[in-house]
C-alpha positions as CSV (number, residue, x, y, z in Angstrom):
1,X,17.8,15.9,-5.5
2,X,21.1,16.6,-4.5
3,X,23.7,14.2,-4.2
4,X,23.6,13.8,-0.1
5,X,20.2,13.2,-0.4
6,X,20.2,10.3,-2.6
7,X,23.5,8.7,-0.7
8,X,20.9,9.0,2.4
9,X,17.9,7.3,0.4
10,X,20.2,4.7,-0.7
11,X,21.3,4.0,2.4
12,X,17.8,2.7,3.7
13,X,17.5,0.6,0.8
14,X,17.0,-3.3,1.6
15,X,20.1,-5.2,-0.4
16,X,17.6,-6.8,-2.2
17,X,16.0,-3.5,-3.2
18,X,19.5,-2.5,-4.3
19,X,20.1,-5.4,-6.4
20,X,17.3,-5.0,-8.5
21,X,17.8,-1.5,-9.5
22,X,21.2,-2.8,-10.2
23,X,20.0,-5.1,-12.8
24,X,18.0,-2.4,-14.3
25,X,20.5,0.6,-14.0
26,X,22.3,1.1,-17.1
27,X,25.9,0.1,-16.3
28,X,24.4,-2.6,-14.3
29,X,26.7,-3.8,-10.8
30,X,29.0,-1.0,-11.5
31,X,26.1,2.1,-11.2
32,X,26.7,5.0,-9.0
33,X,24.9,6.0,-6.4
34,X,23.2,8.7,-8.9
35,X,22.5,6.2,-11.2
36,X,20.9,3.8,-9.1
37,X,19.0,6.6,-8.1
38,X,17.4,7.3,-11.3
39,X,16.7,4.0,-11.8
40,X,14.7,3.5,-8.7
41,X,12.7,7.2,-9.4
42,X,11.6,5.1,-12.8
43,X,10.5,2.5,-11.1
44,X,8.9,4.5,-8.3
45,X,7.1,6.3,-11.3
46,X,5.7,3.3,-13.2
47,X,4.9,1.8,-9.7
48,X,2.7,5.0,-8.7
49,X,1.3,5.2,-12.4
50,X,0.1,1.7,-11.9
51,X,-1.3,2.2,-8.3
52,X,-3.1,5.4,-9.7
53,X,-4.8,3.6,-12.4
54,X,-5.6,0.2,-10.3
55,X,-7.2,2.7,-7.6
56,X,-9.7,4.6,-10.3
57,X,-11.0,1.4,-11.7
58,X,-11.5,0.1,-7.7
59,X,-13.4,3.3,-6.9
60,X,-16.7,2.4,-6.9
61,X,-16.5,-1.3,-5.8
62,X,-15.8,-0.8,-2.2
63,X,-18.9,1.6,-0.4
64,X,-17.5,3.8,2.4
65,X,-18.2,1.4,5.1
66,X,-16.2,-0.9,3.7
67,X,-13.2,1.3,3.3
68,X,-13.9,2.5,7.1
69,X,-13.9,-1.3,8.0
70,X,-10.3,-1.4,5.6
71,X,-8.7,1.3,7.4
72,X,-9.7,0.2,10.5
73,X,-8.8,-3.1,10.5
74,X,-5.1,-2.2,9.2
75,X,-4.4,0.6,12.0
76,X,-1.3,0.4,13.7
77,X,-0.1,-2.9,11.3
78,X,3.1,-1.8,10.0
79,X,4.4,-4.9,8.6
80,X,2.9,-4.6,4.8
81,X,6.3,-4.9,2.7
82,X,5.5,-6.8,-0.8
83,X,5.3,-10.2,0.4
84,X,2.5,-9.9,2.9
85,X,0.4,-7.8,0.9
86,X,-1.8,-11.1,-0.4
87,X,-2.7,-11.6,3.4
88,X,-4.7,-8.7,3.2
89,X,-7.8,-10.8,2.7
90,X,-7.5,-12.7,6.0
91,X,-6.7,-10.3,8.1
92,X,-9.7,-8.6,7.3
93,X,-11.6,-11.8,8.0
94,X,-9.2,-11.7,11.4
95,X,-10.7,-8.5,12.3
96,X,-14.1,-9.3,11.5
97,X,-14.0,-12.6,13.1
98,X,-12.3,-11.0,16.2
99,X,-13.3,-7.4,16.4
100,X,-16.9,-7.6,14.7
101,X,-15.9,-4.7,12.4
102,X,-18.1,-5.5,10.0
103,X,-20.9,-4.9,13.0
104,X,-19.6,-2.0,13.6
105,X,-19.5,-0.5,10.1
106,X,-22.7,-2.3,8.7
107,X,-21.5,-3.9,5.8
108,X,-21.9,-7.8,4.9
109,X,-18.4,-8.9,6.2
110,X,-18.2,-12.3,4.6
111,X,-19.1,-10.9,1.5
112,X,-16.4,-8.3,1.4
113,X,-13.9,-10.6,2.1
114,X,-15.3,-13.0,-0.8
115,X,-14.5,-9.9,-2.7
116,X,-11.0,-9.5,-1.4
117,X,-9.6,-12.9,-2.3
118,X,-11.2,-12.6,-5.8
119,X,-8.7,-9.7,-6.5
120,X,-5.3,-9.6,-7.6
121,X,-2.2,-8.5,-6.2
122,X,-2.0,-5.3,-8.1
123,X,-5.6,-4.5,-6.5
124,X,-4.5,-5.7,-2.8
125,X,-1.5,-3.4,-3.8
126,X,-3.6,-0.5,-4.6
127,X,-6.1,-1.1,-1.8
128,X,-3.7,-1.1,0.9
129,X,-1.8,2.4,-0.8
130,X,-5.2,4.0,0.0
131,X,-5.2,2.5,3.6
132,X,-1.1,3.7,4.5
133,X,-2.0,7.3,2.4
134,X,-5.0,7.9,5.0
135,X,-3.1,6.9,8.0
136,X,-0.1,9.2,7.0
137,X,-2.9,12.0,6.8
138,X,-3.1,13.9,9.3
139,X,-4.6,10.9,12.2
140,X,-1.4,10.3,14.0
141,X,-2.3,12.5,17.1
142,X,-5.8,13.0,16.3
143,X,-9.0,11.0,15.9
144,X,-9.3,9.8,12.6
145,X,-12.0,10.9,10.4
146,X,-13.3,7.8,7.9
147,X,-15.2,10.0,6.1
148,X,-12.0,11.6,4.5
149,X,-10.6,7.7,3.2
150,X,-10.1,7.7,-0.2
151,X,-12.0,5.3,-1.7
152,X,-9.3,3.2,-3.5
């Protein structure tokens, strides 16, 4: 990545974002811009490694309906940053309660939000990953197809 490219990523980065790498970078408050860079790649890495590896061992507990309901129920929300992640569960009992999405994709809504609140925050983490990399597919203009959500 060439330097203009990583002044630009930088530049989008919360101040809280930036302190962090800081305190991981190796010459700490006084990092460059390059260095911070690296830094936050690491991160990103191990971040994506973990996602990755809590999504293959949640593959098989969530059928296809309730992934539809999942993607459904999160369409249009763009206000998952890290802290609001453990609301997941309730606002899938929101949409339920309100929308009847579990009617609508057959699966035993109180149950799957049961299921929702028993799992951690690396899980939620990994759940909602698979819900933002479907709606960044191709569904922006188009109807989306559920049958293409990965599953976790």
């Amino acid at each position: 990545m060439n330097e203009q490219r990583q002044g630009q990523l930088m530049k989008h980065m919360s101040a809280e974002v930036i302190k962090s790498l800081s305190e991981r970078a190796d010459r700490g408050e006084q990092s460059t811009g390059v260095e911070l860079a690296r830094t936050a790649n690491r991160a990103l890495e191990r971040y994506f490694y973990l996602l990755g590896e809590r999504r293959r061992r949640l593959k098989d507990n969530f059928t296809q309906g309730e992934m539809s309901l999942l993607v459904d129920a999160c369409n249009g929300i763009v206000w998952w940053d890290a802290h609001c992640i453990k609301l997941l569960p309730r606002e899938i009992e929101d949409a339920i309660m309100l929308n009847k999405l579990d009617e609508k994709w057959e699966v035993d809504g109180p149950a799957l939000v049961a299921r929702l609140k028993e799992l951690d925050l690396v899980a939620l983490c990994a759940l909602m990953d698979s819900v933002e990399r479907f709606w960044s597919g191709p569904y922006l203009k188009e109807q989306p197809d559920y049958s293409k959500i990965p599953r976790a």
